[in-house]
C-alpha positions in Angstrom: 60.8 28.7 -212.5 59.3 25.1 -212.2 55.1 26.3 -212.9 54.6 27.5 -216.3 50.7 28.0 -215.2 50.0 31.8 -216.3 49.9 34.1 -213.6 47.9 37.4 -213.0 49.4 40.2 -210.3 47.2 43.2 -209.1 49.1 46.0 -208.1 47.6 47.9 -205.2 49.4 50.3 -203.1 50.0 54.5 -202.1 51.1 57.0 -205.0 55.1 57.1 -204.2 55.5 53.4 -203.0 57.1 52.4 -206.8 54.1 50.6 -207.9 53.9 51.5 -211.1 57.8 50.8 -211.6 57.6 47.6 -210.0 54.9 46.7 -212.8 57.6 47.8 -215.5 59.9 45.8 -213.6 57.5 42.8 -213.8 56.9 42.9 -217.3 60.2 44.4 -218.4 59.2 46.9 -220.2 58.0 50.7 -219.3 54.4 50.5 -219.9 53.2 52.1 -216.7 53.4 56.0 -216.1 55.5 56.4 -212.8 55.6 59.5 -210.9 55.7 60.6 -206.9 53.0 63.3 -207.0 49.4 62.9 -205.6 48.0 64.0 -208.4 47.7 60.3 -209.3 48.6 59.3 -212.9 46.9 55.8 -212.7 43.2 56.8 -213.0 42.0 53.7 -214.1 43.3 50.1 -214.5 46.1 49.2 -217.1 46.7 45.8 -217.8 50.0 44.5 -219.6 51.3 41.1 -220.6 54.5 39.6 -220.7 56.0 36.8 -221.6 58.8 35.5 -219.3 60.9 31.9 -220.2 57.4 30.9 -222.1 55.1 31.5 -219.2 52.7 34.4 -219.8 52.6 37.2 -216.5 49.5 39.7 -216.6 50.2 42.6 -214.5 47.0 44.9 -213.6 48.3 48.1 -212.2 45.8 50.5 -210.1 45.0 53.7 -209.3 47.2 54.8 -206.7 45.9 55.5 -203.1 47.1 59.2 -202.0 46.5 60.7 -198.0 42.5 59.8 -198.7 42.3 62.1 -201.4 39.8 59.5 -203.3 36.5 58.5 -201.1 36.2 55.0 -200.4 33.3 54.3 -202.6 35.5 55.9 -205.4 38.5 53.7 -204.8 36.4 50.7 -204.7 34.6 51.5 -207.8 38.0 52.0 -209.2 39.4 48.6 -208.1 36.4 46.5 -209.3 36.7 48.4 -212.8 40.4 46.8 -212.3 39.7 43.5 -211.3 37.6 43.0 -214.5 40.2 43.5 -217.0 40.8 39.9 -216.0 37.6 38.2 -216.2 38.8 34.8 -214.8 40.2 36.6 -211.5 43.8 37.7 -210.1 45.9 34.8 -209.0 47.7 37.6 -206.3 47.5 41.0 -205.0 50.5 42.2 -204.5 50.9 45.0 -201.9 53.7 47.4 -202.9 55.6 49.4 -199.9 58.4 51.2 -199.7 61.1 51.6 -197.1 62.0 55.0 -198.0 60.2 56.0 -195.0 58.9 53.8 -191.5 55.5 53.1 -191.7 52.9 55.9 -190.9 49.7 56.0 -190.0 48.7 56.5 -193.2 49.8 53.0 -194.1 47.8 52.1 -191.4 44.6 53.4 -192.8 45.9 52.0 -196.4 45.8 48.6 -194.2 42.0 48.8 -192.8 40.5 50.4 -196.3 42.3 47.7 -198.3 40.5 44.9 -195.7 37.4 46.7 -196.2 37.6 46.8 -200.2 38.9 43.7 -200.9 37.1 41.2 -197.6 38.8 40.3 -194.9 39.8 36.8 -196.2 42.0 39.3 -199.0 45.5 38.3 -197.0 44.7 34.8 -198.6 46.5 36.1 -201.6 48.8 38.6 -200.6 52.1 39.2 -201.7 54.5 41.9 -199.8 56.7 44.1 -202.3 59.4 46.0 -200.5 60.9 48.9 -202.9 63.7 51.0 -202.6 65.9 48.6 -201.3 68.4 49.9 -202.9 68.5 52.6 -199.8 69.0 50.2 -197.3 72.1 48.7 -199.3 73.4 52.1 -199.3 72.5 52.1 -195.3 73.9 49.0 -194.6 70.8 47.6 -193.2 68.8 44.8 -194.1 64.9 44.3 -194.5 65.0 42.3 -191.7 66.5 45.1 -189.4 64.0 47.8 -191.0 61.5 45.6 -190.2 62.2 45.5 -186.5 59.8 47.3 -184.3 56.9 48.1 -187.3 54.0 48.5 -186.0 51.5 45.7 -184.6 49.0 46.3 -187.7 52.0 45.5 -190.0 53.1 42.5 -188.5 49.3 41.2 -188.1 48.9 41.5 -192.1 52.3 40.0 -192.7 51.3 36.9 -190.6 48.0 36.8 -192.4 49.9 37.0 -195.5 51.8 33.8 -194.3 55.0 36.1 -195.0 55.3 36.1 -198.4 57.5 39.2 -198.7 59.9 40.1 -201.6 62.7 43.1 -201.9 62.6 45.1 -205.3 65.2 47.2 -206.6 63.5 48.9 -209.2 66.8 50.7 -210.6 69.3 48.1 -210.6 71.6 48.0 -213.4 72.1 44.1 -213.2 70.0 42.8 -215.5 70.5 39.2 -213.5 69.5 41.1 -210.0 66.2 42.2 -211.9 65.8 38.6 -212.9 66.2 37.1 -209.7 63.7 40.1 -208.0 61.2 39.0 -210.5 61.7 35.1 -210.2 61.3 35.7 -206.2 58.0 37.6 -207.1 56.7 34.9 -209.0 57.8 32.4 -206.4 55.5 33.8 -203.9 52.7 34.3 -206.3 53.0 30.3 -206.9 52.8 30.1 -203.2 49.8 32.0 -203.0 48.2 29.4 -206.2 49.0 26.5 -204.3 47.7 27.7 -201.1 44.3 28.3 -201.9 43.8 25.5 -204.3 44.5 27.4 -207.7 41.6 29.5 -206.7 42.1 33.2 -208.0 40.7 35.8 -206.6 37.6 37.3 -208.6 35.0 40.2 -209.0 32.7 38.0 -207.3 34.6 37.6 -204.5 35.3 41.7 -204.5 31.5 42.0 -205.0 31.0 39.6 -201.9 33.4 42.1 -200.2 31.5 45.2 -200.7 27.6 43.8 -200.0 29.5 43.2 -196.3 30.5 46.4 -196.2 27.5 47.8 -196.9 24.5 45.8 -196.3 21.8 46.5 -197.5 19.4 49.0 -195.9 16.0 48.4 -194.7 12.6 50.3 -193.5 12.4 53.7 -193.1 15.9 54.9 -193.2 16.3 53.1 -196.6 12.6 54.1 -198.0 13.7 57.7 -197.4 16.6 57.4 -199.5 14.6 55.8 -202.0 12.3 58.7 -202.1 15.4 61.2 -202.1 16.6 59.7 -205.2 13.3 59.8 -207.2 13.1 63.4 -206.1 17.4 64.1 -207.4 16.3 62.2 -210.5 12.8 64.4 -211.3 15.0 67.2 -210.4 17.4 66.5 -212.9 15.1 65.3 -215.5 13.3 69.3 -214.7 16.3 71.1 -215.4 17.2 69.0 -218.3 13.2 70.2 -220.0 14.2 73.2 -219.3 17.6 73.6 -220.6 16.3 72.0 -223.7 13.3 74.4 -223.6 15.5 77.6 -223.4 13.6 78.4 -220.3 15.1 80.5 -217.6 17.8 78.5 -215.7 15.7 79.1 -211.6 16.5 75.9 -209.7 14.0 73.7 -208.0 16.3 72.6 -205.5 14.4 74.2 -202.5 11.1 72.3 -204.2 13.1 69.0 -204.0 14.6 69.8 -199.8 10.8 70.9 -199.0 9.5 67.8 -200.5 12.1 65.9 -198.9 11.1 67.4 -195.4 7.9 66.2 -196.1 8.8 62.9 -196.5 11.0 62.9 -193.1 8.2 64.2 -191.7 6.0 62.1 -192.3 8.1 59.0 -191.4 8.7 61.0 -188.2 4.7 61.2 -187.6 4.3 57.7 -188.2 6.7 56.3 -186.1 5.2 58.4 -183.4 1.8 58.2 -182.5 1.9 60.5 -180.0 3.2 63.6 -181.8 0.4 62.9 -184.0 -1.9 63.4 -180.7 -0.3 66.2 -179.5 -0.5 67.9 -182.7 -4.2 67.5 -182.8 -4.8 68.3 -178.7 -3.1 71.7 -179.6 -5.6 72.0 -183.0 -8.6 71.6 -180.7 -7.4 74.2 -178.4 -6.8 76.7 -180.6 
């Protein structure tokens, strides 16, 4: 390995994939719970250090992503709480696949929510980690051949990713194949430096990410939620008196939805003159 700059992964990928093994492999050392079950183990961000031939490797491994089971907003508050457990950024994300199966179009999805969490600039950094390898060995096929015929969204992010690609075999006995798995990770990760100037990528840049996601809301649509919040906070803060008060435990939730009605309707009225006229014509009448 010629750089001896440190280097910082972020591990992102679907509960199954071998993303928490590919982190022990990184580090060399089983620090990361591993397990195939959608009842994710990684709940929150775990961040390990190794040292490898005097160059230090941070690994940050993520709460795995299962059939949608987590909402977006969850994920993506998940993520960010990763991405800070290295305050100066991530110098790559590294996507971990596996070839145990072709992809699906829940890979698909894992594509577009991954673009929408991370910006769409967030191939700049990418790195492509293949595991399970192992079975193709056993198949007699090659990545190459698996590869064939994937589907268009695949090849689009691995172009974007300038094809920085790498086959793990997180079981192999040979301690030099580990070696070489690893040193062809790094590699890529170097790539991924010298690419974009040394420039990691950082919370701000995720925080960038998520404002263009969701801008921010204006006039009436976002004074209503305003006033919907006050009214979920006073309700909580009412039930919270009363607990502490020993009161009886009646909810004021229909209070809250009829003051919330009123509140619609009134930014209904006032966007609508007319009603307002018609409501009075049929007054007078009566």
């Amino acid at each position: 390995m010629e750089s001896k700059k440190p280097l910082s992964l972020l591990l992102v990928g679907k509960i199954g994939t071998g993303k928490s093994s590919t982190g022990n492999s990184i580090i060399q050392r089983s620090s990361f719970v591993s397990k195939r079950s959608c009842k994710g183990v990684t709940v929150a961000g775990q961040l390990e250090t190794s040292n490898l031939d005097g160059r230090s490797i941070s690994v940050i491994d993520t709460p795995g992503m299962c059939d949608g089971t987590l909402p977006l907003d969850d994920l993506r508050n998940a993520f960010r709480v990763s991405l800070q457990l290295s305050p100066s950024g991530v110098s790559a994300i590294i996507l971990v696949l596996s070839v145990n199966t072709r992809i699906s179009d829940e890979e698909i999805q894992l594509f577009q929510e991954l673009g929408t969490i991370f910006g769409r600039d967030w191939a700049r950094w990418l790195v492509v980690v293949w595991t399970h390898v192992d079975q193709l060995t056993d198949d007699g096929t090659t990545l190459e051949e698996f590869l064939e015929g994937s589907p268009r969204q695949l090849l689009q992010l691995m172009t974007a990713a300038g094809g920085r690609s790498v086959a793990f075999d997180n079981r192999a006995a040979d301690s030099s194949v580990k070696l070489k798995q690893i040193s062809l990770l790094l590699a890529e990760a170097d790539k991924v430096l010298r690419n974009n100037d040394d420039e990691p990528y950082t919370s701000e840049m995720f925080d960038a990410a998520t404002l263009a996601a969701n801008p921010p809301l204006k006039g009436k649509k976002a004074r209503r939620l305003r006033q919907q919040e006050v009214m979920r906070k006073r309700h909580e803060q009412l039930q919270k008196e009363r607990s502490e008060a020993g009161s009886s435990a009646l909810s004021t939730l229909p209070l809250v939805g009829w003051l919330i009605s009123i509140f619609s309707s009134n930014d209904a009225s006032s966007s609508s003159p007319s009603s307002t006229l018609t409501s009075t014509a049929m007054a007078d009448s009566v």
